[in-house]
N, C-alpha and C positions, 0 to 999 in steps of 0.2 A: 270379563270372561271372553277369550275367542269364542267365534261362534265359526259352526262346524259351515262347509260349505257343500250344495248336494246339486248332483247337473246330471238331468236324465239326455243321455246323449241322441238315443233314439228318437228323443222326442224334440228334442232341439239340438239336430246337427250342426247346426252352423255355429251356434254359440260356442266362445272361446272364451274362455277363464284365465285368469291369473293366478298362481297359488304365492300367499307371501308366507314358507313354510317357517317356522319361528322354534321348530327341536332342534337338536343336536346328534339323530338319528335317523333314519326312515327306512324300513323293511317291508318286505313283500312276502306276504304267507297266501298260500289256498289254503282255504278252510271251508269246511261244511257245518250246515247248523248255528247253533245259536253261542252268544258269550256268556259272561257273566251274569248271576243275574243282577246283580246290585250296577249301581255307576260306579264307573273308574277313572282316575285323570291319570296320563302320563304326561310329567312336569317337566321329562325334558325332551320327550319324541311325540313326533308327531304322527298319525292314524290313519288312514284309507283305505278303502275298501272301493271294487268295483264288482258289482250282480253281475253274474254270468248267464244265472239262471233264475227263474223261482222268483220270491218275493222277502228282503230282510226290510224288519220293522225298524226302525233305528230309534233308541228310546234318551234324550237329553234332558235336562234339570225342568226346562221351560215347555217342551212339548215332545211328539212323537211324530216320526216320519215314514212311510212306508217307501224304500226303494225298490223296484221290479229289474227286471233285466234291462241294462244298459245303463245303470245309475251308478255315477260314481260319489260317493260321499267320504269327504277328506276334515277332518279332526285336529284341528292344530293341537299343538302340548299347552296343557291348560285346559283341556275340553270336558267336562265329565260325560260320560255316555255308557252307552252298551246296545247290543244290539238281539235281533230272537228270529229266529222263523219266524212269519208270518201267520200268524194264527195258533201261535205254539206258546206263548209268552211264560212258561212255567216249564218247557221243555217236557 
C-alpha cells in the first residue's frame, strides 16, 4: 500500500522531499472543512493537501495524523484516507 507522505514545513524548513507521484492526474482545490467520512482510494490519482490555516486530522487504514498550518500531506493513488477538522471528526 503507498504510504501517504506529511512534512510540516514550518517546522522543518530546510527539509526537502521527493515526491515519486505514481496517478495519472493531479489537481489543486481549496477547500474548507472536513471529507468524507468513510476511507477512500483514488486508484489512479494522486492527493495533497497543504494547512493554510487551523488544524486537519488526516485519518489512514493504520493510524491518524494531525496536520496544523504549514503541513503539507500528499497521498499517492493507492492511499486510502480521509480527512476532518480537528476536533470535528463527525462534522
Amino acid at each position: 500500500m503507498p504510504e501517504p507522505i506529511i512534512v510540516n514545513h514550518l517546522e522543518n524548513s530546510s527539509q526537502q522531499i521527493g515526491l515519486a507521484a505514481t496517478g495519472q492526474s493531479f489537481e489543486i482545490h481549496e477547500r474548507r472543512g472536513s471529507g468524507p467520512d468513510d476511507l477512500q482510494v483514488h486508484y489512479s490519482d494522486d492527493e495533497a493537501w497543504h494547512v493554510l490555516e487551523g488544524t486537519l486530522t488526516f485519518r489512514f487504514v493504520d493510524r491518524q495524523v494531525e496536520a496544523s498550518a504549514g503541513t503539507t500531506v500528499f497521498v499517492p493513488a493507492g492511499g486510502p484516507h480521509t480527512y476532518f477538522v480537528a476536533g470535528n471528526p463527525t462534522r
